[in-house]
OpenMM code with the backbone's topology and positions (N, CA, C; nanometers):
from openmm import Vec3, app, unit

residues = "UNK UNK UNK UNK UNK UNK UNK UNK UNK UNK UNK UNK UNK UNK UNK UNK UNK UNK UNK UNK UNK UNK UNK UNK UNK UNK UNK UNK UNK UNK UNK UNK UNK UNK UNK UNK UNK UNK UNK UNK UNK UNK UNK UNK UNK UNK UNK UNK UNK UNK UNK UNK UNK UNK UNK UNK UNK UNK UNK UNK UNK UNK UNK UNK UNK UNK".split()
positions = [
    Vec3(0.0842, -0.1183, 0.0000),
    Vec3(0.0000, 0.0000, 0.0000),
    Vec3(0.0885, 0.1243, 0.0000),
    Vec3(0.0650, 0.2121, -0.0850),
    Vec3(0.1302, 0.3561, -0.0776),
    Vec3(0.1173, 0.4280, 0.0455),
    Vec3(0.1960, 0.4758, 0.0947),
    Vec3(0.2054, 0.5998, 0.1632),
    Vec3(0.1083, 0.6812, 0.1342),
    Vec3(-0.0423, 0.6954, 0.1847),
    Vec3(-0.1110, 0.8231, 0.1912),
    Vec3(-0.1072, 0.9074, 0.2883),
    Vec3(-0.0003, 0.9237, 0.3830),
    Vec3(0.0324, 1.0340, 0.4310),
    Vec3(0.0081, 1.1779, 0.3869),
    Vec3(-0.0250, 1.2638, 0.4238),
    Vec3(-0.0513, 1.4063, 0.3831),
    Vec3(-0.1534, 1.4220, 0.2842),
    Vec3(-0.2135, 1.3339, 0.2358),
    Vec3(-0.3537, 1.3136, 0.1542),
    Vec3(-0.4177, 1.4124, 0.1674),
    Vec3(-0.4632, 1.4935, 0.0632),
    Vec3(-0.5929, 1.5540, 0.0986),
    Vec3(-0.7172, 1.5473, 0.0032),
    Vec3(-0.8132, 1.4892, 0.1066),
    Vec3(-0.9047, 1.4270, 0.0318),
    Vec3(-1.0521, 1.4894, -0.0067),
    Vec3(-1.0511, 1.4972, -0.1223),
    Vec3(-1.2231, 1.5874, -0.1852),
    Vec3(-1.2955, 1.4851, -0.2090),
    Vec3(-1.4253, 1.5186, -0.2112),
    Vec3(-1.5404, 1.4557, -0.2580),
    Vec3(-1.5732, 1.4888, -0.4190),
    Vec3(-1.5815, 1.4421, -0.5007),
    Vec3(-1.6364, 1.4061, -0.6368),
    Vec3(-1.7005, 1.5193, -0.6379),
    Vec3(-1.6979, 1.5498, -0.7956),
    Vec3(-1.7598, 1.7408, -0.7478),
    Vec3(-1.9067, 1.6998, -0.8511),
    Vec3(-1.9170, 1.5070, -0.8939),
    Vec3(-2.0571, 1.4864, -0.9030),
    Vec3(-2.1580, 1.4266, -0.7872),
    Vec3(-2.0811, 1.4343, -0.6957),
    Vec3(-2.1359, 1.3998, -0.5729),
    Vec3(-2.2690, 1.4305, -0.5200),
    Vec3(-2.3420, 1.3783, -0.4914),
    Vec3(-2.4923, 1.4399, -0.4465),
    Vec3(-2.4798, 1.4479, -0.2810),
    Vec3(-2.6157, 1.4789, -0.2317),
    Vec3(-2.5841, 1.4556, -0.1098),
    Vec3(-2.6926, 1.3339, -0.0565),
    Vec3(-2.7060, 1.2220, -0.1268),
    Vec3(-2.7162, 1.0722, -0.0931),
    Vec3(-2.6474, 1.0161, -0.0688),
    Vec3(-2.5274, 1.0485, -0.0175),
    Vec3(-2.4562, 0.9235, 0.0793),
    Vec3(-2.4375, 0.8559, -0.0449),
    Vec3(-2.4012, 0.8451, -0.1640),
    Vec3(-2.3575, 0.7841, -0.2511),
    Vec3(-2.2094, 0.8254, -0.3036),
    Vec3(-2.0895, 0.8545, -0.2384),
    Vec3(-1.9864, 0.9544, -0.2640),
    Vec3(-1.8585, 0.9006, -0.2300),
    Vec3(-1.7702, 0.9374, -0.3284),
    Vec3(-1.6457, 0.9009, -0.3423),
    Vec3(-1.5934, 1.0268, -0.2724),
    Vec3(-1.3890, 0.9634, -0.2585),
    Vec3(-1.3204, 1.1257, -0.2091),
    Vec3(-1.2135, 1.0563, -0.2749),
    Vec3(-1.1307, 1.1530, -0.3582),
    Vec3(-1.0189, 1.0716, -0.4231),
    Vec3(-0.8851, 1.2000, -0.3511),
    Vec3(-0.7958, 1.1831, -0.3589),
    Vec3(-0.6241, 1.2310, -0.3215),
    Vec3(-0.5927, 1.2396, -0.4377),
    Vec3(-0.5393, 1.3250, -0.4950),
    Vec3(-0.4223, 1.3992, -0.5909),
    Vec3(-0.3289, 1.4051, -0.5776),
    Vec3(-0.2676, 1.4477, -0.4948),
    Vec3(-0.2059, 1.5614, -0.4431),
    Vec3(-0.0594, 1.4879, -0.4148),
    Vec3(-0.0434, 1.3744, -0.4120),
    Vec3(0.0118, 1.2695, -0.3458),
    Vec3(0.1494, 1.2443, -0.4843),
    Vec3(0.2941, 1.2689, -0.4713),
    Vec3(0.3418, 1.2517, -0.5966),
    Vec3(0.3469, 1.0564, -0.5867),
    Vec3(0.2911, 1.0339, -0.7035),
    Vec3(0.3170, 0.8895, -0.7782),
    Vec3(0.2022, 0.7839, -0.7362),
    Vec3(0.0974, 0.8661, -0.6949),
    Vec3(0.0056, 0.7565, -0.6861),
    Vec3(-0.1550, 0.8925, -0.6178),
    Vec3(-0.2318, 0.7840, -0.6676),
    Vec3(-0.4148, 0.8919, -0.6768),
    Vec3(-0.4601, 0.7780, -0.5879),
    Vec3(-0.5580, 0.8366, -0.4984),
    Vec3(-0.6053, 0.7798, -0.3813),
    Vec3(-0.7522, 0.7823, -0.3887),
    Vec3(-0.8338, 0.6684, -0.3962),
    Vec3(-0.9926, 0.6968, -0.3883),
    Vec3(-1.0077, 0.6025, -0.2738),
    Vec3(-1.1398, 0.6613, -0.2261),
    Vec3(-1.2182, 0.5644, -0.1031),
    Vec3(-1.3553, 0.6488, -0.0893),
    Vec3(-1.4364, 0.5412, -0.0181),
    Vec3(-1.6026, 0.6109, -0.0001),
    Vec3(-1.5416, 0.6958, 0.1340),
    Vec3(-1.6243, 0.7596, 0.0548),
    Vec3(-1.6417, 0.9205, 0.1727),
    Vec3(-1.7407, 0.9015, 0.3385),
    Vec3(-1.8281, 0.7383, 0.2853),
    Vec3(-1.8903, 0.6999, 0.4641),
    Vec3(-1.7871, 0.6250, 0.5248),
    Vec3(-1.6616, 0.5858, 0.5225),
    Vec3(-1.5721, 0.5196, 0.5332),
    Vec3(-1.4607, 0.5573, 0.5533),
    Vec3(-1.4207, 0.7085, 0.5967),
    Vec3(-1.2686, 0.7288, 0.6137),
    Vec3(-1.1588, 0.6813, 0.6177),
    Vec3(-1.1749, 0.6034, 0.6892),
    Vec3(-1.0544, 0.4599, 0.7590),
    Vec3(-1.0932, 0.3576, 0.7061),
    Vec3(-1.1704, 0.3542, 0.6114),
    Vec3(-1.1890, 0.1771, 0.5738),
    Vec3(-1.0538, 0.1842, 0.4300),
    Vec3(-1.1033, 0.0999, 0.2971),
    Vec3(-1.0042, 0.0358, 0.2257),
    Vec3(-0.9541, 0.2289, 0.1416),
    Vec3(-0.8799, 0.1555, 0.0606),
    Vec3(-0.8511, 0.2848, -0.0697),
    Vec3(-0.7823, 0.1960, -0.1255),
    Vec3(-0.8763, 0.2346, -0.2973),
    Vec3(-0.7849, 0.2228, -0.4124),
    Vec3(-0.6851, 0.3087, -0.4217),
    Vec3(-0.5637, 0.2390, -0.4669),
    Vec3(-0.4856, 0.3413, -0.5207),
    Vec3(-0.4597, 0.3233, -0.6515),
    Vec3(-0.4406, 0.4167, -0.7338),
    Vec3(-0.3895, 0.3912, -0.8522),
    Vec3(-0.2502, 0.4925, -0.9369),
    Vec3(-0.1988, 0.4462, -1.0281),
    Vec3(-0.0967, 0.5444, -1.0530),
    Vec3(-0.1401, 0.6379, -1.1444),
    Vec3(-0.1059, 0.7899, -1.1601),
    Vec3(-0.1170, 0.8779, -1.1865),
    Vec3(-0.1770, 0.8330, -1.3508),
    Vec3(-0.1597, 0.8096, -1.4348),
    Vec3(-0.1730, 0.7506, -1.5744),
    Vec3(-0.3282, 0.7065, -1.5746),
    Vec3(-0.2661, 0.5825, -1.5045),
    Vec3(-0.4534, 0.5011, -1.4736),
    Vec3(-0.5387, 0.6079, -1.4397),
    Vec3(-0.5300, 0.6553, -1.3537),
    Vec3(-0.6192, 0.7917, -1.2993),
    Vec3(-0.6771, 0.8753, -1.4321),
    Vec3(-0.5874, 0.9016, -1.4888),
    Vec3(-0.6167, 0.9766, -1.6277),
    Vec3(-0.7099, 0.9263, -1.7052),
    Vec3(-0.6488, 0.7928, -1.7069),
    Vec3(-0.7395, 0.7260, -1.8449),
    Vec3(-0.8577, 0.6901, -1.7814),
    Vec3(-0.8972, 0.6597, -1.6805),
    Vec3(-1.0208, 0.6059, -1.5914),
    Vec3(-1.1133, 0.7634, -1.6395),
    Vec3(-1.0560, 0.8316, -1.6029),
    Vec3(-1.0678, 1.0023, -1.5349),
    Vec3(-1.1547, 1.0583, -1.7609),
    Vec3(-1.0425, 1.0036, -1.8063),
    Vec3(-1.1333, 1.0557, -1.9681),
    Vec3(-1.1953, 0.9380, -2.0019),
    Vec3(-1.1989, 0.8429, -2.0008),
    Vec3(-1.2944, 0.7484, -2.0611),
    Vec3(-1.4717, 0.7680, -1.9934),
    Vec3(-1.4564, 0.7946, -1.8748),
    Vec3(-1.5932, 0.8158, -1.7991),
    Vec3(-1.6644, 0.9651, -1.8749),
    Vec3(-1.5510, 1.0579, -1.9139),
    Vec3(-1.5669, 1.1970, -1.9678),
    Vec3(-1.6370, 1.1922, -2.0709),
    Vec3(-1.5483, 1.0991, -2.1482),
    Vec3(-1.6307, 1.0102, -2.2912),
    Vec3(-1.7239, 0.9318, -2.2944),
    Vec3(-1.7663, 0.8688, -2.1813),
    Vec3(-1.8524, 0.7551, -2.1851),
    Vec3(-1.8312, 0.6774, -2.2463),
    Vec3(-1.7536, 0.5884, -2.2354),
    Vec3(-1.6483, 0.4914, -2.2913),
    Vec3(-1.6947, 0.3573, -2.2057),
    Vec3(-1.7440, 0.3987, -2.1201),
    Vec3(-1.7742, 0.2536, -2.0289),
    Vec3(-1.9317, 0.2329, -2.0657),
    Vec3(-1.9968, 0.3043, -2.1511),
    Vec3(-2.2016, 0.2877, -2.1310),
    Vec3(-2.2217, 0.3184, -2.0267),
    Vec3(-2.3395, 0.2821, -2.0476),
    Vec3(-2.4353, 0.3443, -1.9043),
    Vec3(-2.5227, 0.1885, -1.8291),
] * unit.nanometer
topology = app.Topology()
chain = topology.addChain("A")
for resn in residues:
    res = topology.addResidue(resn, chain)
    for name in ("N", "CA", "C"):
        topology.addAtom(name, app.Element.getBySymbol(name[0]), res)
């Protein structure tokens, strides 16, 4: 597991307020940090900066359907 030390973590800026919500880390050099936002301390994906991207435009595109 990466070092998420100094993380700072936002909520999805498609986020509603149903308790349905992600918080991902940036900020972090060499690795992007997601986890549910009812869950502070529970798991986190991490992924590397790249993946993040391509995850990050394919959803932009709708590349995955609906």
């Amino acid at each position: 597991m990466p070092d998420l030390t100094g993380a700072v973590w936002r909520k999805s800026s498609r986020s509603n307020n149903g308790g349905n919500c992600v918080e991902v880390a940036d900020n972090l050099p060499g690795v992007v940090g997601l986890r549910d936002s009812k869950d502070p301390s529970g798991p986190v994906l991490a992924f590397s900066p790249a993946a993040w991207t391509a995850f990050v435009t394919g959803v932009q595109r709708d590349t995955f359907g609906n």
